[in-house]
C-alpha positions in Angstrom: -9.7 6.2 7.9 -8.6 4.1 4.9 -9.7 3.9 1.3 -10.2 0.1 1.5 -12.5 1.5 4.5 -14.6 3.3 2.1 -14.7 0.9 -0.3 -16.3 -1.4 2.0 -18.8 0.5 3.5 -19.9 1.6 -0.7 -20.4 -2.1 -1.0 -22.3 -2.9 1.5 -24.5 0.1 0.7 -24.8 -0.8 -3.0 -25.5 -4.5 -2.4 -27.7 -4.0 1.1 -25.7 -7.1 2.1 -22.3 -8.0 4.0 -22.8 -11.6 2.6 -22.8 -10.5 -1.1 -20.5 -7.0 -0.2 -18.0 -9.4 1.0 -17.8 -11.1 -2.4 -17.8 -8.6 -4.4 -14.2 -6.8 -2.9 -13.4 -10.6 -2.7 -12.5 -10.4 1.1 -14.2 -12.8 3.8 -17.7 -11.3 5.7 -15.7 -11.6 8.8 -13.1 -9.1 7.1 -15.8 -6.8 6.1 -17.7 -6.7 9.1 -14.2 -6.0 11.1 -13.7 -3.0 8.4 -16.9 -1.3 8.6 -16.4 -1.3 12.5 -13.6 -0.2 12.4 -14.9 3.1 10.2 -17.8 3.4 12.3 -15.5 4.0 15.3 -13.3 6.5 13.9 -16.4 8.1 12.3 -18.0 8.0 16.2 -21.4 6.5 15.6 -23.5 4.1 13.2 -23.4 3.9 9.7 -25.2 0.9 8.5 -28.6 -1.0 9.8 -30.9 -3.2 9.0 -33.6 -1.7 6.7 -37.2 -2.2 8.4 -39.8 -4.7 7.2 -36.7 -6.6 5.7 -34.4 -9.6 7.2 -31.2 -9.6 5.7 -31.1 -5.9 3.7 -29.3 -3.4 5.0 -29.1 0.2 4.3 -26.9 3.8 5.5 -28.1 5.3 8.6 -28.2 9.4 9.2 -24.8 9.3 9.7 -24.2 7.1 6.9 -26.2 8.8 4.6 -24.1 12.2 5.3 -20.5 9.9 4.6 -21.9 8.1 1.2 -21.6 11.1 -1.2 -18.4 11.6 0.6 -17.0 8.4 0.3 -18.1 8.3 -3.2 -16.0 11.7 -4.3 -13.2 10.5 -2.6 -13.1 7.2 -4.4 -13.9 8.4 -7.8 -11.2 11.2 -7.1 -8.4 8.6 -6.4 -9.4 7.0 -9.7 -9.5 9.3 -11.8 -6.1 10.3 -10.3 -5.3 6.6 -11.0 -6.0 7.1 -14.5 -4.5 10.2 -15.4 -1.0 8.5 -14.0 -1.5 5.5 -15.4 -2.1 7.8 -18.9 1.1 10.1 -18.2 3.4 7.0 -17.2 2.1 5.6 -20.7 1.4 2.0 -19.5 -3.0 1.9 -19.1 -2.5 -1.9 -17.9 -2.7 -4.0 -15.1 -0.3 -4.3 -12.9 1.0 -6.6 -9.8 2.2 -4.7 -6.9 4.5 -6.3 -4.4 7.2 -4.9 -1.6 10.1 -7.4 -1.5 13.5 -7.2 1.1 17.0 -7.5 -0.4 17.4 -11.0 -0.7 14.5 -11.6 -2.7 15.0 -8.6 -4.8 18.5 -10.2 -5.6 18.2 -14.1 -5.6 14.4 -14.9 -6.9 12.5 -12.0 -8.4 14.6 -11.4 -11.6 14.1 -15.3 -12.5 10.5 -14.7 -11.5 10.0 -11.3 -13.7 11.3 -12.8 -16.4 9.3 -16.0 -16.4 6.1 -14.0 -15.7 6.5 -11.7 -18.6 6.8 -14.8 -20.8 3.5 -15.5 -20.0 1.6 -12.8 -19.1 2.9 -9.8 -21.3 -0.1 -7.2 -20.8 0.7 -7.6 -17.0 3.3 -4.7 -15.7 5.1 -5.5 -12.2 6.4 -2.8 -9.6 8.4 -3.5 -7.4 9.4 -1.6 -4.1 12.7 -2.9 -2.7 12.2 -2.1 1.5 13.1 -3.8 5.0 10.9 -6.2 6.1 8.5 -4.3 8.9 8.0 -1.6 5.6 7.0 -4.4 3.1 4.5 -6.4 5.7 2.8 -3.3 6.7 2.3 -2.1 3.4 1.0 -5.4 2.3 -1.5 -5.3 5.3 -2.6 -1.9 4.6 -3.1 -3.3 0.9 -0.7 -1.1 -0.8 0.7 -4.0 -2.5 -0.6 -7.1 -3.5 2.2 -9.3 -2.3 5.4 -9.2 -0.1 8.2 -11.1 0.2 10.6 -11.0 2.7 12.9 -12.7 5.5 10.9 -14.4 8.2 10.6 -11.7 10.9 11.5 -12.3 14.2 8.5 -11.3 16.0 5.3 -12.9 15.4 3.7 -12.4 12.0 0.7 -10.0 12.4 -2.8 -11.6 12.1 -4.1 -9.4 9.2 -1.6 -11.6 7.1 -1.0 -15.3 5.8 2.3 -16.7 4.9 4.1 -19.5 3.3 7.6 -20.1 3.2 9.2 -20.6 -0.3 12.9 -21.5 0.4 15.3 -21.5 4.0 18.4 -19.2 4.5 21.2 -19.0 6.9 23.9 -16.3 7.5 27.6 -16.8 6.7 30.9 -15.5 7.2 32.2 -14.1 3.8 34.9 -12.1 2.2 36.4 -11.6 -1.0 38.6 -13.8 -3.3 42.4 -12.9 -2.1 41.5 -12.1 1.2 44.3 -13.1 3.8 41.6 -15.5 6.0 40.2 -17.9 2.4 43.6 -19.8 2.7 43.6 -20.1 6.2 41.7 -23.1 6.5 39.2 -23.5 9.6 38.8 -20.5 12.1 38.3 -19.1 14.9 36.2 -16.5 15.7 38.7 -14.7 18.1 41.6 -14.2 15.1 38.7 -12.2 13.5 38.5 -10.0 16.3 41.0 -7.7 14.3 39.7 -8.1 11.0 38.3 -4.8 9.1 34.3 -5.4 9.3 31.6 -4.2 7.3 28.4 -4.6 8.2 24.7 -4.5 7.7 22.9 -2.8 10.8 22.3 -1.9 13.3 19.8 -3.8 15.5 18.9 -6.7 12.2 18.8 -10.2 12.2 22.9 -10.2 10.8 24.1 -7.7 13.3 21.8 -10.1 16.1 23.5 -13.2 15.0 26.6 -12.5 15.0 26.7 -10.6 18.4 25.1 -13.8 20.0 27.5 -15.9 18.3 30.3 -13.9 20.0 28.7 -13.7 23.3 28.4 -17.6 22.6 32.8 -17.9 22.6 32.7 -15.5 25.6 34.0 -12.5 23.0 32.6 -8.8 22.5 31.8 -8.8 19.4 34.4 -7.1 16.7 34.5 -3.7 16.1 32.7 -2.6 12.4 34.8 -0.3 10.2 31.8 0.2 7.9 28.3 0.3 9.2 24.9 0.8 6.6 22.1 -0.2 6.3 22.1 -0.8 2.3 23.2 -4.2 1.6 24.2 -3.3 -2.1 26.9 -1.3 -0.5 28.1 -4.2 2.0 28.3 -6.5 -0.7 30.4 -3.8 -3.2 32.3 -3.2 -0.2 32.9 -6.9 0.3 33.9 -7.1 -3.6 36.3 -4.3 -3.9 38.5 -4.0 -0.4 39.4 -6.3 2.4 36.3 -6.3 4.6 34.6 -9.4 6.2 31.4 -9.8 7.0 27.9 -11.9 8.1 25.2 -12.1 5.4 22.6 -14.3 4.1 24.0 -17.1 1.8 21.1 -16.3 -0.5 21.7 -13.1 -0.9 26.1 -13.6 -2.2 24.8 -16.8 -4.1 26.1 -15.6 -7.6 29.2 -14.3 -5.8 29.9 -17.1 -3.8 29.2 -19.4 -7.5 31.3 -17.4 -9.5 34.2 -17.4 -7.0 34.2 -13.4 -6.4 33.4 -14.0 -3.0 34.1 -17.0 -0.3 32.8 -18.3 2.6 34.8 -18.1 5.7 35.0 -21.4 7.4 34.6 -20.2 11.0 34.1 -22.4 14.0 30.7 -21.4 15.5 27.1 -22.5 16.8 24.8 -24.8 14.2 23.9 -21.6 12.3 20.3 -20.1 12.5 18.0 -20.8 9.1 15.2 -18.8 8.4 12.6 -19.1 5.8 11.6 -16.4 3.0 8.1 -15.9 3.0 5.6 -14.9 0.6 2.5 -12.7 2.6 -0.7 -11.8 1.2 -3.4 -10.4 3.0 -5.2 -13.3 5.0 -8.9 -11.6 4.6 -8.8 -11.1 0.5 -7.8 -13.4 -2.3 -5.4 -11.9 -4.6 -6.6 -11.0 -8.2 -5.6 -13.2 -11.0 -3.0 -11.6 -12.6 -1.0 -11.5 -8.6 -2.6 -15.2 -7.9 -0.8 -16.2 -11.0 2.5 -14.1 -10.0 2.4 -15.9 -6.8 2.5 -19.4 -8.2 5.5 -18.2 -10.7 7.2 -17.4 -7.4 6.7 -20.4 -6.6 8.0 -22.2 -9.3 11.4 -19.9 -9.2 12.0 -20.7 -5.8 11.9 -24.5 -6.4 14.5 -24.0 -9.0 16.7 -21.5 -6.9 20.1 -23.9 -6.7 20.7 -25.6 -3.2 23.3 -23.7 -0.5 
């Protein structure tokens, strides 16, 4: 059972309609008919019908009628929980939720922030930094208004809508110095021996470059440093002799200030992906996300070609 669950079935109740229900938690009727079936099967029976001697009005049934004073607690519980730490964290404003993967939290979202405060002060941001299958379930379950992530490689789930805002592709990289940046074009078998460091296991890198090895008829190299926090790959990368595969979008600013360098390594036409932004595909976003969402936009469009 889910809050948004309860919500829905509270609106329905207070405007004896699906039709008008649906627009006021701003979601489709479809979406709100889906919801309330959903808590009627958990709950094991029905919990709205048609009120007699009417057409369209519809009203709690037994069952129903034992959930609403429930349902009603529970929601003004978790608000006045939402207040009190809203109060105690000092901020009492509203506030854009989104769950966003490495890249983005790196390459766009700090141009992004900073653009959005400019014009929307009052408006606070959080941001949870998380891998991709985290941030596009928790946008689905409607903890946060917006995620943005890498493209997945399975097939996007139907409760959400996407758009891409800009393409990446993964590169060989090491840092400034490092014995294989002078060496001019290479191949992938004289970095069999190379210390590695990578991002893993079983992600679109780690993937990639297994296939790509498997493509020259090659196992792929042996890591010497394994995580799965890219921060730490790319210190890693800045401070000791490692090599390693990683979005280009992600080293951007250490690939343009010359810390780090791209490995000119014969291979396959590399793989591009796009970063999406995903929003629930049954609910508009509020206006204070709706207009974070087209500053995302605008950021990305000025994010500096590869």
């Amino acid at each position: 059972m889910e809050i948004r669950q309860l919500q829905h079935f509270l609106a329905v109740v207070e405007t004896g309609s699906f039709h008008k229900a649906a627009a006021l938690v701003n979601i489709t009727q479809q979406a709100i008919s889906r919801s309330i079936q959903q808590l009627e099967k958990e709950c094991g029976g029905r919990l709205l019908e048609r009120k007699k001697g009417t057409r369209h009005s519809v009203g709690p049934t037994s069952f129903g009628l034992l959930l609403l004073p429930r349902a009603q607690r529970a929601l003004a519980e978790l608000k006045g929980f939402r207040d009190e730490l809203e109060n105690l964290m000092g901020t009492g404003r509203e506030m854009v939720r989104l769950g966003a993967t490495p890249t983005a939290v790196r390459g766009l979202l700090p141009a992004a922030i900073r653009a959005f405060h400019a014009s929307q002060p009052a408006v606070r941001v959080q941001v949870m930094h998380q891998v991709a299958h985290i941030v596009l379930e928790q946008v689905g379950s409607g903890l946060y208004d917006i995620a943005i992530c890498d493209e997945p490689e399975e097939r996007l789930d139907a409760r959400l809508s996407a758009e891409a805002l800009y393409t990446d592709h993964n590169i060989f990289v090491a840092r400034k110095g490092h014995q294989w940046t002078g060496e001019g074009r290479l191949e992938l078998k004289s970095l069999m021996d190379a210390e590695w460091a990578i991002v893993g296991p079983f992600c679109r890198m780690w993937n990639e470059l297994r296939d790509i090895y498997d493509w020259a008829g090659l196992a792929p190299p042996r890591h010497s440093m394994e995580s799965n926090s890219v921060e730490l790959c790319v210190q890693q990368l800045l401070n000791d002799d490692y090599v390693s595969f990683l979005p280009a979008r992600l080293v951007s600013d250490e690939l343009r200030s010359g810390r780090l360098v791209e490995l000119p390594v014969r291979q396959p036409k590399p793989r591009t992906w796009s970063c999406l932004l995903v929003t629930r595909a049954d609910s508009k976003p509020g206006a204070s996300a709706a207009a974070f969402i087209d500053t995302l936009r605008s950021a990305a469009k000025k994010l500096p070609k590869l």
